[in-house]
KERO-600819 format. One record per residue (C-alpha): x, z, y; residue number from 1. Coordinates in pm, whole numbers, plus 50000, padded with zeros to 5 digits. Layout:
# KERO-600819
      X      Z      Y  resi
      X      Z      Y   NUM
...
END
This chain:
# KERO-600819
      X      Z      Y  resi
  47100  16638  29701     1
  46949  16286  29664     2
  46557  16284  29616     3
  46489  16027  29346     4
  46171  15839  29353     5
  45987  15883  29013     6
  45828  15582  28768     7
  45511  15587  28753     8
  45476  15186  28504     9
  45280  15437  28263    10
  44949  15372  28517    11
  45040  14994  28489    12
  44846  14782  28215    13
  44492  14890  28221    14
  44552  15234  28252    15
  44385  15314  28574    16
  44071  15104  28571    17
  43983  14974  28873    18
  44346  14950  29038    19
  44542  14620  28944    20
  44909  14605  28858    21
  45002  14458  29165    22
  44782  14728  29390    23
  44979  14966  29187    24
  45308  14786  29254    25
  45307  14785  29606    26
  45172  15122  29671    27
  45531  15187  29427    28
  45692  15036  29668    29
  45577  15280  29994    30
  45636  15564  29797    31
  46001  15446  29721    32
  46035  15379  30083    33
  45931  15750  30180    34
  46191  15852  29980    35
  46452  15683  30100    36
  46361  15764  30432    37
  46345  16155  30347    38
  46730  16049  30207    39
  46840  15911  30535    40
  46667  16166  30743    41
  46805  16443  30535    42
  47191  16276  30506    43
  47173  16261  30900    44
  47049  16608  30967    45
  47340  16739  30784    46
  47593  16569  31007    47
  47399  16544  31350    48
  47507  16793  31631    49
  47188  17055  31680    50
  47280  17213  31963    51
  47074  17040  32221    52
  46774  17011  32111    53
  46532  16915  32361    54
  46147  16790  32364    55
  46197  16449  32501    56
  46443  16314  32342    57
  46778  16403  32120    58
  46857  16252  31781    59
  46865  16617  31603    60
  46502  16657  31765    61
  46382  16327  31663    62
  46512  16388  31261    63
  46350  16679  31302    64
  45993  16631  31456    65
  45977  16292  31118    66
  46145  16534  30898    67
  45807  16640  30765    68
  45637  16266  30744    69
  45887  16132  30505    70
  45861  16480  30297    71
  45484  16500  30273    72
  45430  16114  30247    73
  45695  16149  29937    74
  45566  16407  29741    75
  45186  16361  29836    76
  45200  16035  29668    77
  45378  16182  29376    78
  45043  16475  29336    79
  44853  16139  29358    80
  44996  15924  29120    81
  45013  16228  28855    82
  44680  16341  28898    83
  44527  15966  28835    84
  44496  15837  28439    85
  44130  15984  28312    86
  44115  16224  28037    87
  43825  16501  27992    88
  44064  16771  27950    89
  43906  17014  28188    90
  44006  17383  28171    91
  43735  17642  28134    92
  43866  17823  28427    93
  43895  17527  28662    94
  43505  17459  28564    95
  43457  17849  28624    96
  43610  17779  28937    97
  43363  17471  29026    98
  43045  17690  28891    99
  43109  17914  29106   100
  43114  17699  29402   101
  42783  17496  29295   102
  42931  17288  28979   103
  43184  17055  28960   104
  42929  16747  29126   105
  42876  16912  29455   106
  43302  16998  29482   107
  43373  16610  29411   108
  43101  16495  29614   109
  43262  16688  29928   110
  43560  16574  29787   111
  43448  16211  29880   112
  43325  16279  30191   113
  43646  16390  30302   114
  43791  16097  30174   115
  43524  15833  30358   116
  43579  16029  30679   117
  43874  15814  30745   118
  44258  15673  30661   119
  44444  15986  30532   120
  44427  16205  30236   121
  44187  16443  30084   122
  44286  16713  29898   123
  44127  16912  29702   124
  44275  17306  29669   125
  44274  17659  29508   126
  44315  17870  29886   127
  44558  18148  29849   128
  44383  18355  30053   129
  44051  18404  29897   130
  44093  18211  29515   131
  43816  17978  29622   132
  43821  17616  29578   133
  43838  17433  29899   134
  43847  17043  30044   135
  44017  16939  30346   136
  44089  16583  30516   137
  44427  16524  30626   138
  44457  16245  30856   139
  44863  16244  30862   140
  45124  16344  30625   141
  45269  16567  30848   142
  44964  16643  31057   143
  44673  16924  30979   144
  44802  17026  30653   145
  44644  17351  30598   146
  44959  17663  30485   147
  44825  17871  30176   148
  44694  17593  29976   149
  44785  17524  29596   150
  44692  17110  29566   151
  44431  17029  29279   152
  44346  16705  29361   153
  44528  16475  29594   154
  44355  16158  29704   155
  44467  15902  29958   156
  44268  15726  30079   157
  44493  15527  30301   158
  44441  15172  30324   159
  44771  15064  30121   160
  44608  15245  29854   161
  44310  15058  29785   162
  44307  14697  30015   163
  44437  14463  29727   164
  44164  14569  29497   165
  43910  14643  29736   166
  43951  14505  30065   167
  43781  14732  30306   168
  43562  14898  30070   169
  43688  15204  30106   170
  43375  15369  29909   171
  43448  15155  29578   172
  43793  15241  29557   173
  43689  15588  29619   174
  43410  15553  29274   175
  43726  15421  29117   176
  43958  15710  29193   177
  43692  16009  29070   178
  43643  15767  28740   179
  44026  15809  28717   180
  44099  16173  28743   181
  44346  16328  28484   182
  44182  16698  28452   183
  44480  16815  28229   184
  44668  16780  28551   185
  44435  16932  28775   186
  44362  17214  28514   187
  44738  17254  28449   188
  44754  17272  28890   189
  44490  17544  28896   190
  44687  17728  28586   191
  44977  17810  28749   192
  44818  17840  29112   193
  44554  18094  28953   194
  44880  18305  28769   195
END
């Protein structure tokens, strides 16, 4: 099965503020290219022979060890680009959720700091193993991403995210982003991860 990349034109035309059509368009573009790589990688891991593997080098090994790269950059920009288009549609239980953990202020503002700590992602999650809210920096796609998380928020804070708009200001675009947060989508995230 074919992964097809989805189109996200809806966030074109003023409806992020802050990130410009043509920002927009070429971080499109990456995303369609992670896809197509997780394609290729996948079409080539059904046919490739896997039995020699081996740590230094073989092709099935090499698929293998980017596998993860192409599948996390694809569908970590997908959370991204869904969770971006403001609305106030919070839940009551996702702010339940925040109050309990100091308000929903003190979450985002961690929340940023992950994001300033470098080029990567931050996510924000629901942890499976004790319900709380949690935020984590991610410095790869493949790399450091914590197992028993439900994804809230997803933020990248990659460069191609934010340099035609905002050059190196990594902060601003960050502003931009928490201005830009669609909380029917995170409160629709914490639904089902709370069921």
């Amino acid at each position: 099965m074919a992964y097809e990349p989805k189109n996200y034109d809806h966030l074109k035309g003023g409806a992020v503020k802050g990130l410009s059509d043509s920002q927009l368009d070429q971080h499109f573009t990456l995303y369609k290219g992670y896809v197509a790589k997780l394609n290729e990688i996948e079409t080539k891991l059904a046919e490739v022979d896997n039995t020699k593997p081996n740590y230094s080098f073989n092709e099935y090994s090499e698929l293998k060890r980017r596998e993860a790269v192409a599948f996390n950059g694809s569908f970590l920009h997908e959370l991204y680009f869904e969770n971006l288009g403001a609305d106030a549609e919070l839940s009551p239980e996702l702010q339940a959720a925040f109050d309990a953990q100091g308000g929903k202020d003190k979450v985002l503002a961690d929340l940023k700091s992950c994001a300033l700590g470098g080029p990567g992602w931050a996510l924000l999650t629901r942890n499976r193993r004790d319900g709380k809210l949690h935020t984590y920096f991610v410095a790869e796609h493949h790399l450091g991403l914590p197992i028993d998380q439900d994804l809230l928020i997803v933020l990248d804070s990659w460069e191609h995210a934010f340099m035609v708009d905002y050059g190196i200001k990594r902060p601003d675009y960050i502003g931009a982003f928490m201005e830009n947060i669609k909380w029917s989508e995170v409160s629709k995230r914490f639904a089902l991860a709370a069921k």
